[in-house]
C-alpha positions as CSV (number, residue, x, y, z in Angstrom):
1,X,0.0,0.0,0.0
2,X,1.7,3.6,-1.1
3,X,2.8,5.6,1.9
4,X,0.7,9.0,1.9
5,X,2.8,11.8,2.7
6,X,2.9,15.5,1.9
7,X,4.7,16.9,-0.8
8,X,7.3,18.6,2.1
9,X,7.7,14.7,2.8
10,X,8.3,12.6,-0.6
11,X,11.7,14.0,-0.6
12,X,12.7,12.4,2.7
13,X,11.5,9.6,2.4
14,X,13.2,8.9,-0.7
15,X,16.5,9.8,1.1
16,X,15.2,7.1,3.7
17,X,14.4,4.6,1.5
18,X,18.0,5.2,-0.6
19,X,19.5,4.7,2.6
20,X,18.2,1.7,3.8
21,X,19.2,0.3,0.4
22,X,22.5,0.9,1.1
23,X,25.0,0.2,-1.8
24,X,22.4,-1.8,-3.8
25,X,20.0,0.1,-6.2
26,X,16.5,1.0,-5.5
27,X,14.3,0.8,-8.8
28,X,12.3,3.5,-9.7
29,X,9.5,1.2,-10.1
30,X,9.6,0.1,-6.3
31,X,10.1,4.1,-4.9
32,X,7.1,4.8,-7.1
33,X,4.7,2.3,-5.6
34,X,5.9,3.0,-1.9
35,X,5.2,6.9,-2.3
36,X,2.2,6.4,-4.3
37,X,3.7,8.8,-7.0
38,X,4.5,8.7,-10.9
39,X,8.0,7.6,-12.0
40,X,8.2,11.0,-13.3
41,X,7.3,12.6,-10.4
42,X,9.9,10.1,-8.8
43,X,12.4,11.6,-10.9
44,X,12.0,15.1,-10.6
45,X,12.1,14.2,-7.1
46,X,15.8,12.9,-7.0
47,X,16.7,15.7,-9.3
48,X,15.6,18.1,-6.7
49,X,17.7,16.5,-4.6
50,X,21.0,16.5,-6.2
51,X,20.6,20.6,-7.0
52,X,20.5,20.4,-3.4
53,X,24.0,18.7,-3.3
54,X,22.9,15.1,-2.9
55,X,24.9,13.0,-4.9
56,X,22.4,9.6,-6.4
57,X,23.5,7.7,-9.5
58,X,20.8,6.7,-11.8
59,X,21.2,2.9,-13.5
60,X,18.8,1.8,-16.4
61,X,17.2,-1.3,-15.1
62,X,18.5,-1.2,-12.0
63,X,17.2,2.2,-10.5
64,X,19.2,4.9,-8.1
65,X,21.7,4.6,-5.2
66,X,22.3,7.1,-3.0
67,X,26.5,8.0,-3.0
68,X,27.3,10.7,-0.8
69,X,25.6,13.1,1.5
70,X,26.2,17.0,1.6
71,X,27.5,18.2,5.4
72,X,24.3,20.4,5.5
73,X,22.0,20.5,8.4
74,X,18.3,20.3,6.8
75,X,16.0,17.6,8.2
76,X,17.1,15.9,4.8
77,X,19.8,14.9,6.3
78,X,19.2,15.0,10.3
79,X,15.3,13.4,10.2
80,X,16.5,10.2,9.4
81,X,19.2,9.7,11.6
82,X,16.9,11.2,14.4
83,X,15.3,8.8,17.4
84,X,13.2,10.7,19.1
85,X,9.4,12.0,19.2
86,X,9.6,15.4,20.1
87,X,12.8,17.3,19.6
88,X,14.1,18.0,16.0
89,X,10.7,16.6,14.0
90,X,10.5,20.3,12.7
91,X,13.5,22.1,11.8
92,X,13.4,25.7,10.8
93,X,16.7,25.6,8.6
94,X,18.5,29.3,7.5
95,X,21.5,29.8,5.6
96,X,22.8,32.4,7.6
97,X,20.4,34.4,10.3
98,X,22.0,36.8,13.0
99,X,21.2,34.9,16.0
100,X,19.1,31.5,16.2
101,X,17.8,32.4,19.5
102,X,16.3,35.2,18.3
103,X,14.4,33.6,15.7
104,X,13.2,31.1,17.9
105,X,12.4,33.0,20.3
106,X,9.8,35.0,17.9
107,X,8.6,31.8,16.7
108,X,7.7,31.3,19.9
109,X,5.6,33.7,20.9
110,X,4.0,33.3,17.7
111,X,3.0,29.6,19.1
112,X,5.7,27.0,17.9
113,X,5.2,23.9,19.2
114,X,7.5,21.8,22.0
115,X,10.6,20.6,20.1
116,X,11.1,22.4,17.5
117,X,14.8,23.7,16.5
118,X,16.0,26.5,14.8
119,X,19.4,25.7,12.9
120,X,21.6,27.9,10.9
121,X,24.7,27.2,8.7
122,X,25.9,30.7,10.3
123,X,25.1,33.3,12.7
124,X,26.3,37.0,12.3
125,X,25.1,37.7,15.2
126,X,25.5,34.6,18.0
127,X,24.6,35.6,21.4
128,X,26.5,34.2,24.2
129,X,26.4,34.8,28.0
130,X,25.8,38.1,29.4
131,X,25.7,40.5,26.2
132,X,28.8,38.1,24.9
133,X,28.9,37.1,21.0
134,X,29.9,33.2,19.8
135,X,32.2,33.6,16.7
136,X,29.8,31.5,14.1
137,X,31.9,30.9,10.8
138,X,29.2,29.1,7.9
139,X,29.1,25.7,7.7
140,X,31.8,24.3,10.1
141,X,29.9,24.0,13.4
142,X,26.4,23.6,14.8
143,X,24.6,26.2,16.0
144,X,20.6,25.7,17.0
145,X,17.9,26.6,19.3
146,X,15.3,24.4,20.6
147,X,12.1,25.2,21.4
148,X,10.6,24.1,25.0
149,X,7.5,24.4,26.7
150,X,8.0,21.9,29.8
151,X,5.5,22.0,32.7
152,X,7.5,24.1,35.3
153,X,7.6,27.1,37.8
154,X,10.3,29.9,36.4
155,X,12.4,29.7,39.4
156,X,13.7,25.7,38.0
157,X,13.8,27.2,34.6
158,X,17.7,27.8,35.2
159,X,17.9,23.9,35.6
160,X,17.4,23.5,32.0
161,X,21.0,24.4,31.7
162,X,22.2,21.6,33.2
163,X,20.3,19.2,31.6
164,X,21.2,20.4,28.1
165,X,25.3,20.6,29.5
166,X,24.9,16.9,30.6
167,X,23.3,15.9,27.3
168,X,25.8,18.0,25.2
169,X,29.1,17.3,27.5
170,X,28.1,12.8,26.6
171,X,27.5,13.5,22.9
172,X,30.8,14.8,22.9
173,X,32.1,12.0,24.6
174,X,30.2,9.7,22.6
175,X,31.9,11.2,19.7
176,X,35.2,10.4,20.8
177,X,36.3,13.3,23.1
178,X,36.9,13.8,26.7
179,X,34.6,16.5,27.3
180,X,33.9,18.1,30.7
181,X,31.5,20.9,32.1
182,X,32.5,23.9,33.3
183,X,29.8,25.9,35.3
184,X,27.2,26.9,34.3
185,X,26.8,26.4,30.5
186,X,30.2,26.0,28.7
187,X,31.8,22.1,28.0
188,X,35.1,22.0,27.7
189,X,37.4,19.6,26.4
190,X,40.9,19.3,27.7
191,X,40.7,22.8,28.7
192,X,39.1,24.6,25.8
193,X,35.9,25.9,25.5
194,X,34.1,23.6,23.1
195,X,30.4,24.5,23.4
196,X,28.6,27.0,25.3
197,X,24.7,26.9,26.5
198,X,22.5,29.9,26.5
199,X,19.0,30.1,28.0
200,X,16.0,32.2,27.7
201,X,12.6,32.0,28.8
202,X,9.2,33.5,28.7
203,X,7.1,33.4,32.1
204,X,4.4,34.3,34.2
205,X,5.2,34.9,38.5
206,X,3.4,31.0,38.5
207,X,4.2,29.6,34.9
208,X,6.1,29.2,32.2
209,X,5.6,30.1,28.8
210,X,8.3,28.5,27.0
211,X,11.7,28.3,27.2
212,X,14.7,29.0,24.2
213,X,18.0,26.6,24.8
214,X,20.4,27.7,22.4
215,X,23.8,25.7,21.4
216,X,27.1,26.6,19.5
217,X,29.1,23.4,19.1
218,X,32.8,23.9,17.6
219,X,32.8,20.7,15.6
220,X,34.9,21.7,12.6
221,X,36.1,25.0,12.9
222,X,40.5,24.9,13.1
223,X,42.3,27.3,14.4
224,X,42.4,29.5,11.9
225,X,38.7,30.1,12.1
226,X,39.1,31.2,15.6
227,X,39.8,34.9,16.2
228,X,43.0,35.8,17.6
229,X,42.3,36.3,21.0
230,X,40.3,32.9,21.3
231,X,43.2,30.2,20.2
232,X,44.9,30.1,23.2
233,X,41.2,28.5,24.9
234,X,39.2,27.8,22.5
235,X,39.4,24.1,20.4
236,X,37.2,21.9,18.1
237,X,35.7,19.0,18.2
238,X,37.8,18.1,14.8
239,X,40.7,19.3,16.6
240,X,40.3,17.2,19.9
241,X,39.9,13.9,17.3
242,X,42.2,14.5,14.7
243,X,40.0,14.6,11.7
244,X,36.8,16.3,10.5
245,X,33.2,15.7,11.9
246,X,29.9,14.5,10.1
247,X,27.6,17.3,11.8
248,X,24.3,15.6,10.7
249,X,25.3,12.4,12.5
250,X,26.3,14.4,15.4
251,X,23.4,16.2,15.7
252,X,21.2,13.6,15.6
253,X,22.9,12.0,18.5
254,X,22.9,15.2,20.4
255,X,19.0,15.9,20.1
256,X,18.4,12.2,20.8
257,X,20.5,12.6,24.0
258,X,18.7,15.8,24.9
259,X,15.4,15.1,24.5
260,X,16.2,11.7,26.7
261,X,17.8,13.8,30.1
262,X,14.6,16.3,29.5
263,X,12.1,13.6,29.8
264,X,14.3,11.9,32.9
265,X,13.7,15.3,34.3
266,X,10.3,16.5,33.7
267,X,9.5,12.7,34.8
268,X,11.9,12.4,38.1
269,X,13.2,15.8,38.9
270,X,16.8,17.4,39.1
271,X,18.2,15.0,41.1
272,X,19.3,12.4,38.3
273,X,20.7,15.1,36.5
274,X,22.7,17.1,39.5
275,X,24.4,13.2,40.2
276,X,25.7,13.4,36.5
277,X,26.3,17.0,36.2
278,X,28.5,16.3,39.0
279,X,30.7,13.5,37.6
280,X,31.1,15.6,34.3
281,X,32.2,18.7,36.0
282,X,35.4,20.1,36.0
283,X,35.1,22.7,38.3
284,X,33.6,20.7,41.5
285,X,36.6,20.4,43.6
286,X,38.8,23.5,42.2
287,X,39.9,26.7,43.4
288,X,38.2,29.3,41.5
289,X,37.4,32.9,40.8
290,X,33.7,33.9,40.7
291,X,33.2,37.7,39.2
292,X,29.4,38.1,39.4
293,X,27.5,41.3,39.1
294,X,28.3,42.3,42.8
295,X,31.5,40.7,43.4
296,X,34.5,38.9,43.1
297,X,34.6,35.6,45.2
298,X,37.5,33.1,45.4
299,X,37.4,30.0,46.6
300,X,37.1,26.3,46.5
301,X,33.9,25.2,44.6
302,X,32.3,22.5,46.3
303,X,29.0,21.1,45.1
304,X,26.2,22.6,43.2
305,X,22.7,22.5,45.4
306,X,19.3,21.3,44.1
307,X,19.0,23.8,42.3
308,X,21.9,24.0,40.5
309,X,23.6,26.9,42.4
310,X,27.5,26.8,42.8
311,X,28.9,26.2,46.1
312,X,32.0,28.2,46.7
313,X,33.8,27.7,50.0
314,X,35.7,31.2,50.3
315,X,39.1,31.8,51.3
316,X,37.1,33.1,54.7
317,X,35.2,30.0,55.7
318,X,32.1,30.9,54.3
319,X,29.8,29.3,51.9
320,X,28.5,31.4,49.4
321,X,25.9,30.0,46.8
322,X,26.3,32.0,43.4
323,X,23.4,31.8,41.0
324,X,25.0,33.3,37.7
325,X,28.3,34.6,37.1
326,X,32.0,34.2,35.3
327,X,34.1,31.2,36.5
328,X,37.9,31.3,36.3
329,X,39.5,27.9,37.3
330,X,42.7,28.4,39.3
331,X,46.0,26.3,39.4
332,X,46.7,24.8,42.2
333,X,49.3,26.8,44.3
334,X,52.7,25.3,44.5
């Protein structure tokens, strides 16, 4: 029986269907009685998709085989690599937009649904923490914001955080790399900065609206891609592995990793995720130099709190809890 599908659709699931076929052809015959379309429509299909950069050879007889994929970040190439129900099944993709955030967050308020991302190839205009902008060359890394609208007071909103720097800090690791988190929202990996986590929510005093988690990812940006001031502590996924990254792969794991902490949490609570924040920190046990709005705090940071607060033991014996602010990890004195 032909599989009915929009015309947004028939393209993916061709992709799919070449996919599963591997290195053996798929006849045009058999694509046209799964889609329930004509063998020219078929065709016109597939030549759609290699203006789009999709490379499929076309035998008489036999039918096509799909040869090579482009590194683009469409839901062409993430949707059928993804595994989950939710995050990532719509994908608002831009060439180039200033900040993905921002376009997310409009889309948003105009009543997007949970779970969907925006993605760009490049940002002109990334927005990091506290007025800060992430350098976003085109085509090289992932950058994306994903829509939320989970069942929770504002105050646990910062919480989010955490759960998207645990799922980001083991698709790293998954990939190959040693990656560790750095508090709050950056993931590091033998030092660098590797990723970075930025947060914003709409609420009511009792509810909230939705929430905006935005990710830059260095995957395959070198060091000349990096400005000056940023190669001494800044890296690359590519970089930390020795050779380049396949982003759609990558991002597929990382939404499939996300979406699975967020249901742990809106199912459990924070405590499953504090436990493994915790074993992928590195700054849990290090001296450290908080600068926050009001002050400059040095320390030894001990724990985070249900909350997700950092716990800094100061240099005077007290314990100060710090809710947002700039964390310098210290050397150990000699």
């Amino acid at each position: 029986m032909p599989v009915q599908v929009n015309e947004q659709s028939q393209e993916a699931l061709i992709l799919s269907f070449l996919s599963e076929s591997g290195s053996d052809y798929t006849s045009g015959e058999a694509l046209s009685s799964k889609l329930g379309l004509s063998r020219t429509a078929v065709w016109k299909h597939v030549e759609s998709l290699r203006a789009k950069g999709y490379r499929i050879e076309a035998v008489p007889a036999r039918g096509y085989r799909l040869v090579e994929v482009p590194d683009r970040l469409t839901s062409l190439e993430i949707g059928p690599l993804l595994d989950t129900h939710d995050l990532g099944r719509t994908v608002h993709h831009h060439e180039s937009l200033p900040s993905t955030n921002e376009r997310a967050f409009r889309l948003a308020q105009d009543g997007a649904g949970h779970g969907e991302v925006v993605v760009a190839e490049q940002q002109t205009a990334g927005k990091g923490r506290r007025g800060r902008t992430w350098v976003s060359p085109s085509g090289l890394n992932l950058y994306f914001s994903a829509i939320l609208r989970p069942e929770l007071p504002p105050q646990r909103a910062p919480e989010l955080t955490l759960v998207a720097a645990v799922a980001l800090a083991e698709a790293l690791r998954d990939a190959g790399a040693d990656a560790a988190i750095k508090w709050p929202n950056d993931v590091h990996i033998d030092g660098r900065k590797v990723a970075g986590i930025l947060t914003e929510l709409s609420a009511e005093p009792e509810r909230v609206h939705f929430v905006v988690v935005g990710v830059g990812v260095n995957l395959n940006a070198l060091a000349e891609h990096f400005p000056e001031e940023l190669r001494a502590t800044a890296t690359s996924l590519a970089l930390a592995l020795g050779h380049p990254v396949k982003r759609a792969p990558f991002t597929a794991a990382l939404w499939t990793r996300l979406e699975e902490w967020l249901d742990l949490y809106l199912e459990t609570g924070f405590d499953a995720v504090r436990a493994r924040w915790k074993a992928l920190s590195s700054t849990l046990g290090q001296d450290v130099l908080v600068r926050t709005d009001r002050q400059a705090l040095r320390g030894h940071a001990e724990d985070i709190d249900p909350s997700g607060a950092l716990l800094v033991r100061t240099e005077g014996g007290s314990l100060e809890r710090v809710l947002a602010g700039d964390v310098e990890q210290l050397r150990p004195r000699r």
